[in-house]
C-alpha positions in Angstrom: 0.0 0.0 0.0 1.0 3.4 -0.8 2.1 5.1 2.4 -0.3 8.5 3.2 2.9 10.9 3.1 2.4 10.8 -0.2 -0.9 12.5 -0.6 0.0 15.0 1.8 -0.6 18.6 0.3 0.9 21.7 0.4 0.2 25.4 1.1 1.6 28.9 2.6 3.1 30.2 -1.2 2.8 33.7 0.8 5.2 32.9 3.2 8.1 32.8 0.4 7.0 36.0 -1.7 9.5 38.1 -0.3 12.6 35.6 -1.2 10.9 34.8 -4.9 10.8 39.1 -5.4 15.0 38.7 -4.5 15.2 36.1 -6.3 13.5 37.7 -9.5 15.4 41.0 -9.1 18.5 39.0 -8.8 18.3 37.4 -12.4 16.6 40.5 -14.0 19.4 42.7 -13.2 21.7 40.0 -15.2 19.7 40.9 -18.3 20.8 44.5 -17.5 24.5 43.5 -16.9 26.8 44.0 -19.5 29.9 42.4 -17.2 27.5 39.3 -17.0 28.7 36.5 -19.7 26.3 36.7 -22.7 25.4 33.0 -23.2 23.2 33.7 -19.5 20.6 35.6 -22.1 21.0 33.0 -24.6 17.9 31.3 -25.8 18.1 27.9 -23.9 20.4 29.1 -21.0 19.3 29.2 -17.5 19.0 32.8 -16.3 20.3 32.5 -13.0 23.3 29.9 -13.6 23.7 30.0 -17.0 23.5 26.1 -17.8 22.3 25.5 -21.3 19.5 22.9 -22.6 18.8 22.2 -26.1 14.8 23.1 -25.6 14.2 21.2 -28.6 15.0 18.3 -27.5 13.8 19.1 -24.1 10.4 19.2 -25.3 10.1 15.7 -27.0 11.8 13.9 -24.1 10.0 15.0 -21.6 6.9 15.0 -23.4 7.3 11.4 -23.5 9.0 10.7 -20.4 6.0 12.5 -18.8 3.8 9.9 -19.8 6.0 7.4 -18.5 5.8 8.6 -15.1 2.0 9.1 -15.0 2.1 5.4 -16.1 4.0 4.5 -13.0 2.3 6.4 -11.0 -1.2 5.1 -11.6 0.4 1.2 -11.8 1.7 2.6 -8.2 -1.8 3.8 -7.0 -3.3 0.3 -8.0 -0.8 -1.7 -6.4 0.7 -2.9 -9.6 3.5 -1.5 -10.1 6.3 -4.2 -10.8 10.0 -4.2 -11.2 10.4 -3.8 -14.5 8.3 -0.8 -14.6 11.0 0.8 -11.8 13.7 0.1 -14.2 11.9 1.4 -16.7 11.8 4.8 -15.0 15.2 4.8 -13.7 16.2 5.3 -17.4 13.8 7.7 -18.1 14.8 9.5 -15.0 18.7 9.4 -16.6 17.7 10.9 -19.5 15.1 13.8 -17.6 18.1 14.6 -15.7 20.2 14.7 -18.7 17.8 16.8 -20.4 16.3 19.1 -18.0 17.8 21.7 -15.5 19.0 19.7 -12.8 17.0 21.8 -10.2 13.5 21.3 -12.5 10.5 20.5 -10.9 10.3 17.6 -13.1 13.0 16.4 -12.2 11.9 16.2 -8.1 8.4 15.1 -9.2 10.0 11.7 -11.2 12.3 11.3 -8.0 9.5 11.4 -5.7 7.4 8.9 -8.1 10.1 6.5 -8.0 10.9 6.6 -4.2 6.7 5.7 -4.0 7.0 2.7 -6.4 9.6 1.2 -4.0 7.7 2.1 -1.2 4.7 0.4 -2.5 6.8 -2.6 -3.0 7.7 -2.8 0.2 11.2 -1.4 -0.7 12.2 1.7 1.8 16.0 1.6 1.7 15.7 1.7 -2.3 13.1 4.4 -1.7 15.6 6.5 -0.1 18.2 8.3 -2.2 15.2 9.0 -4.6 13.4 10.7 -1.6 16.3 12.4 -0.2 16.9 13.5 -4.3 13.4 14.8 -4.7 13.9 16.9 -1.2 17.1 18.5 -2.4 15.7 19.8 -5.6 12.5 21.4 -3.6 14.7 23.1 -1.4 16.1 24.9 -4.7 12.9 25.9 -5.6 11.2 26.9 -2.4 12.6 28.6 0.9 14.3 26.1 3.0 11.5 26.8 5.5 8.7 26.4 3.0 6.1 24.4 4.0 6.4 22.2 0.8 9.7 21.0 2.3 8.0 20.1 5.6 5.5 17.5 3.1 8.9 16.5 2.0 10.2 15.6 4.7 6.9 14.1 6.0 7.9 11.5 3.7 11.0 10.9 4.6 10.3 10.3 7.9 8.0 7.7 6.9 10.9 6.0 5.1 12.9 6.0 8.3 9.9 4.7 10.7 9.6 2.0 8.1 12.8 0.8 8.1 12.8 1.1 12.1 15.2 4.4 12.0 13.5 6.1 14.9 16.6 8.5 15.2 16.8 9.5 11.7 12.7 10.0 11.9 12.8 12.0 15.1 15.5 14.2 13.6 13.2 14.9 10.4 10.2 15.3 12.4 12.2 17.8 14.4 12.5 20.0 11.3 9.2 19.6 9.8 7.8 21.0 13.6 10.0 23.8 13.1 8.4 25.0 9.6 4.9 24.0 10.9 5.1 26.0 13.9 6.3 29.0 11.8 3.3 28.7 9.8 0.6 27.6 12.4 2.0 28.3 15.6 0.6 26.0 18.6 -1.9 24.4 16.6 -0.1 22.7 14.0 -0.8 19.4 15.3 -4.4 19.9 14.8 -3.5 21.3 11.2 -1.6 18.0 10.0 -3.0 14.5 11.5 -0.5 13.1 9.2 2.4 14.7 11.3 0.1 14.1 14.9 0.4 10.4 13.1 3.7 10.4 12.8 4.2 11.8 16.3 2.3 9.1 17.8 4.0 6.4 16.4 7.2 7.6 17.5 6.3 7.3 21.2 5.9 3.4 20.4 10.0 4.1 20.1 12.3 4.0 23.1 13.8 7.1 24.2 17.2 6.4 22.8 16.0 5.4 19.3 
């Protein structure tokens, strides 16, 4: 079965606007720069680090390797999911990363898809590096403290639980109470059962982990 961190949501965009204004400022005054090198203007170039992407390419791969990953996660969702699909979409997460920035939300999305196939399967510790991959790329695109990282890391503590980690969990959960109680204050058990859930089972764990 799928585990619930998973269809966790997300809110609190406000929270961020002031870093997202910096951050726009920040690139538009490289457009401005003439000290700047000129490929960051380039068409195909990231604005803000300058990488470069051949966007026609970019469009048919991930086109298709969109489709891939919607596959997997609806074989996922039904409890079908097998091996061979995972494998599948580790090559199709080779050539996303190959073809996309490697901060792209697409890029975390396909991460977090694959860590849920081999959680579905019963498979944590393989679940891992794709969770911990798909949490480094949101940190990129949100505010360290955003609450999409807390969902994140929701999930990650999940993995931990699973595999019996309680230090690793507790050290997670730690963090996501931090951003939660930015956002909610005293309440934010009542906001998130899922983290009140996850709080609760870690009292089932002894004191030293």
């Amino acid at each position: 079965m799928v585990h619930a961190a998973w269809q966790t949501g997300s809110s609190g965009e406000a929270a961020v606007c002031k870093q997202k204004r910096a951050a726009i400022n920040k690139v538009a005054s490289l457009l401005f720069d003439e000290s700047q090198n000129a490929c960051q203007i380039d068409p195909g170039c990231c604005l803000n680090c300058g990488s470069y992407r051949d966007l026609a390419v970019l469009g048919i791969s991930t086109n298709r390797i969109k489709t891939d990953f919607e596959r997997l996660q609806r074989m996922t969702v039904s409890t079908k999911v097998t091996m061979e699909m995972i494998t599948e979409a580790l090559k199709s997460l080779g050539t996303l990363r190959s073809t996309m920035h490697p901060y792209s939300k697409d890029v975390a999305q396909a991460e977090d898809h694959i860590a849920e196939a081999f959680c579905s399967m019963g498979k944590p510790q393989a679940a891992l590096p794709h969770c911990k991959a798909s949490i480094k790329v949101v940190e990129k695109l949100y505010a360290s403290n955003h609450i999409a990282v807390a969902n994140e890391f929701m999930k990650l503590a999940t993995l931990h639980l699973t595999m019996d980690d309680s230090a690793s969990a507790m050290d997670v959960i730690k963090r996501v109470i931090g951003i939660f109680v930015l956002f909610y204050g005293s309440h934010y058990r009542i906001i998130s059962p899922y983290l009140e859930n996850l709080l609760l089972k870690m009292e089932k764990f002894p004191p030293d982990g």
